[in-house]
Each structure stands twice: as C-alpha cells, then as structure tokens.
Residue frames as qw, qx, qy, qz and C-alpha x, y, z in Angstrom:
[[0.524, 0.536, -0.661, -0.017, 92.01, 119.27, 104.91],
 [0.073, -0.266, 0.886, -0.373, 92.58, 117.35, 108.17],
 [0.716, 0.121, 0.344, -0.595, 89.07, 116.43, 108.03],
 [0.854, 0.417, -0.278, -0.141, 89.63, 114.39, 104.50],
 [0.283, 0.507, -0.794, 0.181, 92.93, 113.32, 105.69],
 [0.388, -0.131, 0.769, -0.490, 91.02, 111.71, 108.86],
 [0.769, 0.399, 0.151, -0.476, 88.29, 110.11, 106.10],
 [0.543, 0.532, -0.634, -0.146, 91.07, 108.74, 104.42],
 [0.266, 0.319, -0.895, 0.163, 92.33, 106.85, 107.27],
 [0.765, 0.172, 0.341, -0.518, 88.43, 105.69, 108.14],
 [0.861, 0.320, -0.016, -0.394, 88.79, 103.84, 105.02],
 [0.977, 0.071, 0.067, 0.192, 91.74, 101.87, 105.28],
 [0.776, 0.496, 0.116, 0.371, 94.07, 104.13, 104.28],
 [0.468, -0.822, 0.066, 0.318, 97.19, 105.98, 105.99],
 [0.516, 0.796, -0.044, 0.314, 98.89, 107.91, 103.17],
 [0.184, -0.785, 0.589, -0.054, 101.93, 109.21, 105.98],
 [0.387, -0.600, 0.698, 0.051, 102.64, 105.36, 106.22],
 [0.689, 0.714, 0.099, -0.077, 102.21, 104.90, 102.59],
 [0.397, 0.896, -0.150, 0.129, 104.49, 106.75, 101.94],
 [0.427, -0.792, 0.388, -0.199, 106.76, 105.63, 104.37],
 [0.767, -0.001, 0.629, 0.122, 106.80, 101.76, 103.17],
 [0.667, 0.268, 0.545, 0.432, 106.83, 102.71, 99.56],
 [0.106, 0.956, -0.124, -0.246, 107.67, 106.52, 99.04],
 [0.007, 0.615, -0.680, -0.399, 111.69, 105.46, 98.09],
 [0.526, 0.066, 0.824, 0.199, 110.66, 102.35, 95.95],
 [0.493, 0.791, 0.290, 0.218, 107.87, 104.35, 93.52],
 [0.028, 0.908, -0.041, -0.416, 110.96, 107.01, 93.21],
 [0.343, -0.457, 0.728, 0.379, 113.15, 104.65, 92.05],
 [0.528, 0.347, 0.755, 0.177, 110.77, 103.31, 90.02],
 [0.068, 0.927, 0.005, -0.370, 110.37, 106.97, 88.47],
 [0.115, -0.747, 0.516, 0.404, 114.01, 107.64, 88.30],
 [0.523, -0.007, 0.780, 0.344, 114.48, 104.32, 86.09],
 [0.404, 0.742, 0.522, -0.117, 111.18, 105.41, 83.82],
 [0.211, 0.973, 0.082, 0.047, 111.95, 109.18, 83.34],
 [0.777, 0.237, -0.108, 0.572, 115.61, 109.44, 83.80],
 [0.037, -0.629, 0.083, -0.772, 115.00, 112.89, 85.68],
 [0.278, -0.269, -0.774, 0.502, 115.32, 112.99, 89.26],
 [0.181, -0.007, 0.091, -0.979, 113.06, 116.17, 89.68],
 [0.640, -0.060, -0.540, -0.544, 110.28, 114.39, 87.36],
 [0.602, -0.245, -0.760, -0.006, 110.25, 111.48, 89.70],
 [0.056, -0.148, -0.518, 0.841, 109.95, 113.47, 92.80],
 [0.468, 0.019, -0.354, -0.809, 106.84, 115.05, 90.49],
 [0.446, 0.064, -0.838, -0.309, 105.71, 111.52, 90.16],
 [0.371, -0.182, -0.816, 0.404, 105.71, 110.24, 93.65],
 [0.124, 0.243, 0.480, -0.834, 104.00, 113.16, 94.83],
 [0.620, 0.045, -0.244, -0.744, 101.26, 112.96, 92.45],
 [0.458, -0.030, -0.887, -0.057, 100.93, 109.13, 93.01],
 [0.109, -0.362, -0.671, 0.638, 99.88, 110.24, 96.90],
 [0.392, 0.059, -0.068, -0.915, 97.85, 113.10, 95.63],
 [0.520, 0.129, -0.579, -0.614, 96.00, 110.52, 93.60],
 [0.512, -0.255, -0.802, -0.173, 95.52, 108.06, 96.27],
 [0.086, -0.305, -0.612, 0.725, 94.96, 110.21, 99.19],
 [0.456, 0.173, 0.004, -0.873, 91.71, 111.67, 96.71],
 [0.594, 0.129, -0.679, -0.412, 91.20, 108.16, 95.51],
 [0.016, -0.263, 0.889, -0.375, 91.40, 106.61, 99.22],
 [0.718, 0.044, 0.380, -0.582, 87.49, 105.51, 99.31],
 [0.852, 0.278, -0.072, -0.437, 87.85, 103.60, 96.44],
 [0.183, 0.545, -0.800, 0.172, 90.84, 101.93, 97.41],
 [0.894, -0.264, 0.010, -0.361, 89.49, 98.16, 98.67],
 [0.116, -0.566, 0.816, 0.010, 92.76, 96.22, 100.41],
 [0.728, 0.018, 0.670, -0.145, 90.68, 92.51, 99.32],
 [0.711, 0.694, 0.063, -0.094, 90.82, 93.53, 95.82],
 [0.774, 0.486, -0.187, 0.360, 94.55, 94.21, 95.65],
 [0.601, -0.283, -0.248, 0.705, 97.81, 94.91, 98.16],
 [0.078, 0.936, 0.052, -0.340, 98.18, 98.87, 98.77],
 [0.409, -0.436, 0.552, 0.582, 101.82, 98.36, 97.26],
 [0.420, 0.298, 0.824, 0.236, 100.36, 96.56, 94.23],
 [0.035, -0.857, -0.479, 0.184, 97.63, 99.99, 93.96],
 [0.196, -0.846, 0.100, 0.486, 100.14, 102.15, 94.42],
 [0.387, -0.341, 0.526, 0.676, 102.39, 101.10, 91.86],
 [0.332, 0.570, 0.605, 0.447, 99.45, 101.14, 88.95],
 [0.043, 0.964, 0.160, -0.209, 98.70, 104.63, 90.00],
 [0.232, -0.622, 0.541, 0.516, 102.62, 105.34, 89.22],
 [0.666, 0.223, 0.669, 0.245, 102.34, 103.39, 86.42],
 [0.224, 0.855, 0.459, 0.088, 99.39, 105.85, 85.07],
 [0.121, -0.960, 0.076, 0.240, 101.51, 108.82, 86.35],
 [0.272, -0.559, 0.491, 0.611, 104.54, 108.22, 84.34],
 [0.319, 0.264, 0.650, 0.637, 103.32, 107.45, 81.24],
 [0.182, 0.913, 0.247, 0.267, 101.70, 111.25, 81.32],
 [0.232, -0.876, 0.208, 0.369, 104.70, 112.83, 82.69],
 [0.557, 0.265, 0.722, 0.314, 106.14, 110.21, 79.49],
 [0.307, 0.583, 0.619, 0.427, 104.28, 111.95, 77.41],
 [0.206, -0.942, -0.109, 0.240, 104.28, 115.49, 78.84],
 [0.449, -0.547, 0.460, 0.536, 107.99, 115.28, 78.55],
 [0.520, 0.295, 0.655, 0.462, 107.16, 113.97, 74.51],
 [0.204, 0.868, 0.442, 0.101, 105.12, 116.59, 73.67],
 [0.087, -0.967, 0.187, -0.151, 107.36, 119.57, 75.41],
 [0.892, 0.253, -0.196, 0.318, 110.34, 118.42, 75.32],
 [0.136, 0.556, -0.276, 0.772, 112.26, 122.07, 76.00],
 [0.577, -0.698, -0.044, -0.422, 110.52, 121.52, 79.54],
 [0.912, -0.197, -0.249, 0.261, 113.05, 119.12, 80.90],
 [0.651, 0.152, -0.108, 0.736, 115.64, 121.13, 80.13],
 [0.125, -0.751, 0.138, -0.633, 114.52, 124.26, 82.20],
 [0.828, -0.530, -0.001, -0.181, 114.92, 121.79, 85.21],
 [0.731, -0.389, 0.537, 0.162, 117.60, 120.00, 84.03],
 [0.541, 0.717, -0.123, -0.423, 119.71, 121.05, 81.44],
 [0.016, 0.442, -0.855, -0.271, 122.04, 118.29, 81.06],
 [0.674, 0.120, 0.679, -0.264, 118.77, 115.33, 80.65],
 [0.377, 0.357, 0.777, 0.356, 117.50, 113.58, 77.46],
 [0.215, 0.003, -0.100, -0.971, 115.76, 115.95, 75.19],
 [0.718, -0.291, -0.350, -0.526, 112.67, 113.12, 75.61],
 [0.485, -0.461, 0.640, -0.377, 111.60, 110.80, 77.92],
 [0.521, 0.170, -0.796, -0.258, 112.45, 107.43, 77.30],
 [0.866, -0.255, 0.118, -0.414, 109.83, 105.15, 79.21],
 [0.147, 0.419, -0.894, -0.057, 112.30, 101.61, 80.25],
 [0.723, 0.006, -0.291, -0.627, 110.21, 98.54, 79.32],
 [0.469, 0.157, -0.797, 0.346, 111.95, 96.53, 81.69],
 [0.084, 0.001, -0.785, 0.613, 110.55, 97.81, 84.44],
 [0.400, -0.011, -0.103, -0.911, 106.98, 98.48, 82.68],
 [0.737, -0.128, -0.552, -0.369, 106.39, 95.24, 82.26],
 [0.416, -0.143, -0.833, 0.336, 107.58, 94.05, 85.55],
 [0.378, 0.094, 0.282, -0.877, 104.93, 96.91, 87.44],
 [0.703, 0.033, -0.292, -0.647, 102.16, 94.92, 84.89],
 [0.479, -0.059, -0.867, 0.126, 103.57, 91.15, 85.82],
 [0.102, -0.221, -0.685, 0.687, 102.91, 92.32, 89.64],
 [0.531, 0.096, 0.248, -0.804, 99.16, 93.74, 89.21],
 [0.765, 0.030, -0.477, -0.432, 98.25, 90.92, 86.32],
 [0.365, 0.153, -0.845, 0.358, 99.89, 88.64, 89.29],
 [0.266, -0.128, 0.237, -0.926, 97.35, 90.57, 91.50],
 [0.657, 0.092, -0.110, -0.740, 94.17, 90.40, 89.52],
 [0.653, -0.008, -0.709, -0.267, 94.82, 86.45, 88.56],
 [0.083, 0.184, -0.716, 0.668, 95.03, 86.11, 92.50],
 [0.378, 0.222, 0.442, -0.782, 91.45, 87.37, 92.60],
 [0.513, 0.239, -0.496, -0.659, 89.96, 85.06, 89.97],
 [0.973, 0.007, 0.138, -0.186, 88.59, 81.28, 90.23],
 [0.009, 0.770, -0.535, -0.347, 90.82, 78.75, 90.00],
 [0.647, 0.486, 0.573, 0.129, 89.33, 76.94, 87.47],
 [0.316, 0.945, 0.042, 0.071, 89.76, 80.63, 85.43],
 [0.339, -0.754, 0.523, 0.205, 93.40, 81.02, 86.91],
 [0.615, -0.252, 0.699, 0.264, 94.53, 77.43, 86.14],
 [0.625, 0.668, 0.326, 0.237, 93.25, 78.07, 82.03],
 [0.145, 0.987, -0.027, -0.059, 94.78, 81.17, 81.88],
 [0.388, -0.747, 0.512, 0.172, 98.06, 80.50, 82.70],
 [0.659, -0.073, 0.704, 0.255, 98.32, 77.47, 80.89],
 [0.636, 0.510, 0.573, 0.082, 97.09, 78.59, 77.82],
 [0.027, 0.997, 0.053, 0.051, 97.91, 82.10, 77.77],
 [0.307, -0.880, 0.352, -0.086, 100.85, 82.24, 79.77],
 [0.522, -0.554, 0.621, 0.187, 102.53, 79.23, 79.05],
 [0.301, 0.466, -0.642, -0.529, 101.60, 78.95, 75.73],
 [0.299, 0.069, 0.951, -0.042, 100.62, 75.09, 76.04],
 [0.399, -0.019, -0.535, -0.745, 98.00, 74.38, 73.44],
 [0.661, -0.139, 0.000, -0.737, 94.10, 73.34, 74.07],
 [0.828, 0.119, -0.545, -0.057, 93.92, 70.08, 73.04],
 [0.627, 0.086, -0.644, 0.430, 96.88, 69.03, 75.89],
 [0.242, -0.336, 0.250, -0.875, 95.52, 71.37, 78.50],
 [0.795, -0.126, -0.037, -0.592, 91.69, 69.63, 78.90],
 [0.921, -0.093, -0.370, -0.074, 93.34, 66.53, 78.88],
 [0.243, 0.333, -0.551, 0.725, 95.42, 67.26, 81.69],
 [0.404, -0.217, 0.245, -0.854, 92.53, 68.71, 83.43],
 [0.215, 0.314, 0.848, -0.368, 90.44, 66.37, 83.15],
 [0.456, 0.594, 0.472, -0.465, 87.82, 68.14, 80.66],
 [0.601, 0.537, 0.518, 0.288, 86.64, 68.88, 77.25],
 [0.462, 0.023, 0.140, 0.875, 88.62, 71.35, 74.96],
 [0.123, -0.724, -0.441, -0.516, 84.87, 73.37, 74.58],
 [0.594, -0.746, -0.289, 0.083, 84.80, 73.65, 78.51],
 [0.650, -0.336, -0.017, 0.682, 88.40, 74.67, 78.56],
 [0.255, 0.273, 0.285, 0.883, 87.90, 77.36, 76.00],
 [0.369, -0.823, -0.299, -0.313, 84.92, 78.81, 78.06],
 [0.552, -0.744, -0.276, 0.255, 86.55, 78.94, 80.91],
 [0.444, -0.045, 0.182, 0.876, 89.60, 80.97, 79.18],
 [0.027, -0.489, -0.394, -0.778, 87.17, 83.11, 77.62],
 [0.514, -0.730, -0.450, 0.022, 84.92, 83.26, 81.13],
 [0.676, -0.545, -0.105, 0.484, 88.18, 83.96, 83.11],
 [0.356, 0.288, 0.199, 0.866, 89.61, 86.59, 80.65],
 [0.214, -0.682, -0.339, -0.612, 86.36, 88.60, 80.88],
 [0.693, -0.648, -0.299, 0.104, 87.34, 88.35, 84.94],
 [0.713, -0.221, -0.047, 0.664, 90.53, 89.21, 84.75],
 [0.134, 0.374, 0.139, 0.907, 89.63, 92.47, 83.02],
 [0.469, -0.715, -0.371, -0.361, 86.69, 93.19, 85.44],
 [0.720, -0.469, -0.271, 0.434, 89.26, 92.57, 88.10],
 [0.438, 0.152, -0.061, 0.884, 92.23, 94.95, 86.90],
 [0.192, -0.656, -0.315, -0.658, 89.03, 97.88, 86.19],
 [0.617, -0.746, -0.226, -0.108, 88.51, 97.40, 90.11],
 [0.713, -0.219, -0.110, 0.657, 92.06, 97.38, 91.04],
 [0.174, -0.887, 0.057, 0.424, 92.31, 100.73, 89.13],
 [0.475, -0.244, 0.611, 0.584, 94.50, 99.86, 86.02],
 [0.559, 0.631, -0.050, -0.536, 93.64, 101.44, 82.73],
 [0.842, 0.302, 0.374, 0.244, 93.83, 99.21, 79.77]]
C-alpha cells in the first residue's frame, strides 16, 4: 500500500493534501446532493478511493485537481443517487428520520458541470472557444456572429462543429462521463 501511495505522489498527486484543500468542500457538496450526512461522508471517501487508483491518469495541464475532483464526485453521487433510488429502505437503516429517496439538487449539478465545461473550453482553440460561446452559449445567431468575426457563416459553422468535437475529446480526458 505505501508503495502505490508513493506512485501516486510520483505522478503529481498527493491525495493527504487533496484532501486537505478540498475534503470539506466535496462534503458539502454531498450533503446538498444527498441530503444524508453519512452518504456524503460515503461519497468523499470514495471520491479519494477513486483518485488515489485513478492518480496516473490524472494530467494537472488537462484540468485543475479541484476541477477533477469534483467530476469524480459528480460520478459518485449520481450512483449513491441512484443506489439510494433503487433501495430506498437503505437510508433509513442509517438514518431513520431522511427522505425515503434521494433527491439529486440541480442547482448545484449544474454549477459542478459550468466549472468542468469552464475547464474543458479553457483547453480548446480560441477560434473553437470564441464560436462556442457565442453561438451556443449566448445564443447569438450565425449570420451576426461571422460578421463580427470577421468570416464566413460556412467557416463559422465548422469551427462550432470542429470545436464541439474538441470539447467532447477534452471532457473524455478530463474524466467526465457524458
């Protein structure tokens, strides 16, 4: 065990002071999710599990460790999410006054996705960045884009369509299931 722990931090990664900078932030983020303190305790410790076995493939140029960490939590509460859906009667042998499900709060799901898709567009062209956003993200139609830029609406729709196909190649490396 100390051997892998010492292989971890070879590759970048020091899971004690991981955990140290962002052990109470992914609980809270838990406790908000699952509404069960126990469950999020669950959580957090599987999140480390998952990146102290995951710690080679962790790359700090691809995305922040924070950023990393928090898609792994992501992943881990929506199956403890769904654990809790399926078996329901489990909560309540922990904790008999909780929800009989788990209710997953989409406030803070989406603000865990803003902060990796923030991430990934980081790691894109920004020729691919500056389409995306505008088109995607701010809604702003084609036509008034390109002529902003400076190019043709064909060239702008490639590069949305270029930079899309990046932005998913990115997350995949970051670690984020679709």
């Amino acid at each position: 065990m100390a051997r892998q722990r010492d292989g971890a931090q070879a590759r970048g990664l020091d899971v004690r002071a991981a955990y140290t900078a962002h052990g109470p932030e992914l609980y809270r983020f838990a406790l908000r999710q699952l509404g069960d303190g126990g469950a999020a305790q669950d959580v957090v410790q599987e999140v480390f599990l998952r990146a102290w076995r995951a710690a080679d493939s962790y790359d700090p140029e691809l995305a922040g460790l924070r950023t990393w960490l928090f898609a792994i939590a992501r992943n881990v509460v929506v199956d403890e999410a769904r654990r809790f859906a399926v078996r329901p009667w489990q909560r309540n042998l922990t904790d008999g006054t909780g929800p009989e499900g788990a209710s997953v709060d989409a406030l803070d799901e989406r603000l865990v996705d803003a902060w990796v898709v923030e991430e990934a567009l980081r790691r894109i062209s920004p020729d691919h960045r500056a389409a995306i956003v505008q088109t995607h993200l701010r809604g702003r139609p084609y036509g008034e884009v390109a002529a902003e830029l400076g190019i043709p609406v064909g060239t702008l729709r490639s590069r949305v369509f270029y930079g899309l196909k990046a932005l998913r190649l990115t997350m995949e490396e970051m670690g984020v299931e679709p």
